[in-house]
N, C-alpha and C positions, 0 to 999 in steps of 0.2 A: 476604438482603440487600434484595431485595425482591418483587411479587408476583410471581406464577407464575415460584418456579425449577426448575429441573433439579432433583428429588430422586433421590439415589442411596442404595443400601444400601452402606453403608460397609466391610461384609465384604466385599462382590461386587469381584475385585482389576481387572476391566474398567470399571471404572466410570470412572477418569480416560480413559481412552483414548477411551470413547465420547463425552466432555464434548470429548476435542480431536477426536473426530473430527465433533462438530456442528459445533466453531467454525469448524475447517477445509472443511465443510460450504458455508459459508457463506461462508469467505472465496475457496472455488470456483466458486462461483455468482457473485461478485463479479466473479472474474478472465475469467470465462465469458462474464459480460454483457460485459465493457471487449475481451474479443479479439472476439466476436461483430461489436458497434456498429463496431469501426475495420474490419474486414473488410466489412462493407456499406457505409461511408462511401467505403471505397479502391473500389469494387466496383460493386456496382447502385449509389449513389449518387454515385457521383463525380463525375458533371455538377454537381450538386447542391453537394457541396461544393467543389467551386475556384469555383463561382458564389458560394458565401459567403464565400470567405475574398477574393476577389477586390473582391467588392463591398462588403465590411463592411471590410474594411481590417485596421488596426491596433485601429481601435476594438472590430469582430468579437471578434477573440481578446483584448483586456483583458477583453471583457466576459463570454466564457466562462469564464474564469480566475477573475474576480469568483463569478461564479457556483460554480465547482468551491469554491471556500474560502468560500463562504455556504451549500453544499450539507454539506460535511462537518461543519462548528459544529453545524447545523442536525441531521445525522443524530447525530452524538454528542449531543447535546442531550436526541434524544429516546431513544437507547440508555439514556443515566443514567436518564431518567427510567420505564423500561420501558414505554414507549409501544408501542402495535403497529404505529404509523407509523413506527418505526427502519426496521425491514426495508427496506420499499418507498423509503422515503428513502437508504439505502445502497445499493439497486441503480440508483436513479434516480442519483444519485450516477458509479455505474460505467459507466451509459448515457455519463455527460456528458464524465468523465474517457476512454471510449473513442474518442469523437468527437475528443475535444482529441489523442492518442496517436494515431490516423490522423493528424495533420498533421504532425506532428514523423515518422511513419514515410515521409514522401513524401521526408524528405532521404538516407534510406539505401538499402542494397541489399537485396534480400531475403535473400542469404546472409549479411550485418551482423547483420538484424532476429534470423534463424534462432538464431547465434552467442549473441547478447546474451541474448536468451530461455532457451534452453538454460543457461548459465552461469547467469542467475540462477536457474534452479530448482532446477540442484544446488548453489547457493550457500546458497540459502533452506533446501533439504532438509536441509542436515550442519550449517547453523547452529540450525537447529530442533530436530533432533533433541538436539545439545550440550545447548541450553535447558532441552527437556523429560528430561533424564537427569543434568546436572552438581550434584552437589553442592555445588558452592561457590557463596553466595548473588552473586548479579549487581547487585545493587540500587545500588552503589557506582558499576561501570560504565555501571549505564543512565541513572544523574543526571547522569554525566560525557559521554557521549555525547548527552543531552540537548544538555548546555551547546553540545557541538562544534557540534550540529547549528543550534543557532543562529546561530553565531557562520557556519560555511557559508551561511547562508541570508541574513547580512549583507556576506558577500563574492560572493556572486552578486549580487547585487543591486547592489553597489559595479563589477561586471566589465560589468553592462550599460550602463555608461558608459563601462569602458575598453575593452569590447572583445578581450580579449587571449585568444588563444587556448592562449598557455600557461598561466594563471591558471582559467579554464576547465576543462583538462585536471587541470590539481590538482585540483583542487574536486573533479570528478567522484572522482579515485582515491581523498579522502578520504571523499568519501561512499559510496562502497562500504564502505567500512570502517564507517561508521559506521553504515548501517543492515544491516552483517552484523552489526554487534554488539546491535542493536535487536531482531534477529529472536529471537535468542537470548535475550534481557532479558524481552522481554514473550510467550515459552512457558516461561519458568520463572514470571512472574508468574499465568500463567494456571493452571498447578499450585498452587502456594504460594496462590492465592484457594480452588480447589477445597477445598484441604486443609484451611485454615484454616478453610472453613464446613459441613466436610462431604458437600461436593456438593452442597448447598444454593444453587445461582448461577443466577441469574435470567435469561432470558434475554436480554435488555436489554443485560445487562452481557455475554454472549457476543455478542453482535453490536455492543457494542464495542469487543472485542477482535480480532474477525473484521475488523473496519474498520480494524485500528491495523495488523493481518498486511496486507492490502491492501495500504496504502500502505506499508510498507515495503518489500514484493515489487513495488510498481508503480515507486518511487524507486530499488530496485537493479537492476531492469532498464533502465530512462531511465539514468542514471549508466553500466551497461556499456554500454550502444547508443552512448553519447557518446564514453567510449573505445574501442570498436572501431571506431567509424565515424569516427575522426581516420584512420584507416589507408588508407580511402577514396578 
């Protein structure tokens, strides 16, 4: 697909499992960086940061935010392109999003945080695994679940003007749903590429996939934290 990919022997029957276990490689390193940064920002940094968000305001956090969605174009950008700057762009990436996920973890409890985390991992693990094992192609569901997810993304955006906190708590329960269904979508995609090229995949494009797992596992744990922490 393009230069320096992964070449496998197509006999060798470990050969997909080692391709998911770089992506997942990496999309561990990812989750590694974003829990590491929120635990030194809650921690040794913590002066540090309520001095930012205190003094930077509202402007602070738009302008993080701006940043997290000019960080990820930017690292997908250079994954398509198999730049060697994907990587470091993706963990720079998980720095930023970790920092951002420290603030939003200041509203909960730790036995919330604990809860939420736990649940998505084995939410992500048995939707993962479905993924990388079901036979029935997903592609239908993942163009459909695209669609929801937009269409969520235009009703959050509509609720930070109303406000509603039962509007809110939907949102969150659909979006579980929909990025348990994404987890799934895009580890069957990640087979059906291997297979299709022979294990010929580049790695670029594995650390774009490792980026897509990312945010999926970072969006269903934000989304459970939201509905456990209404209980609160």
């Amino acid at each position: 697909m393009n230069d320096n990919p992964f070449i496998y022997n197509q006999t060798d029957t470990g050969a997909l499992n080692r391709f998911f276990a770089k992506i997942y490689g990496f999309v561990a390193a990812g989750i590694g960086v974003s829990a590491v940064t929120a635990f030194l920002a809650l921690t040794v940094f913590q002066e540090l940061t309520f001095n930012l968000l205190l003094r930077g305001g509202s402007i602070f956090v738009w302008a993080i935010m701006i940043a997290e969605i000019a960080l990820v174009f930017v690292a997908s950008g250079a994954a398509a392109k198999n730049s060697p700057a994907a990587l470091p762009l993706f963990l720079g990436y998980s720095v930023v999003n970790g920092f951002t996920m420290s603030v939003v973890l200041l509203a909960y409890t730790g036995q919330t945080v604990l809860t939420a985390f736990l649940s998505a991992v084995g939410m992500f693990a048995v939707m993962a695994v479905i993924g990388m094992t079901t036979k029935k192609d997903l592609s239908a569901m993942g163009q459909a679940l695209i669609a929801a997810l937009v269409g969520v993304i235009i009703a959050s955006l509509v609720n930070l003007f109303l406000q509603s906190s039962g509007m809110s708590f939907l949102i969150s329960i659909i979006s579980v749903l929909i990025f348990s269904g994404l987890i799934a979508y895009d580890n069957q995609r990640i087979r059906y590429v291997f297979e299709e090229t022979g294990g010929q995949v580049s790695q670029g494009w594995a650390i774009s996939m490792a980026l897509q797992l990312y945010l999926d596992f970072v969006n269903l744990f934000l989304n459970l934290l939201r509905i456990f922490g209404s209980r609160d």
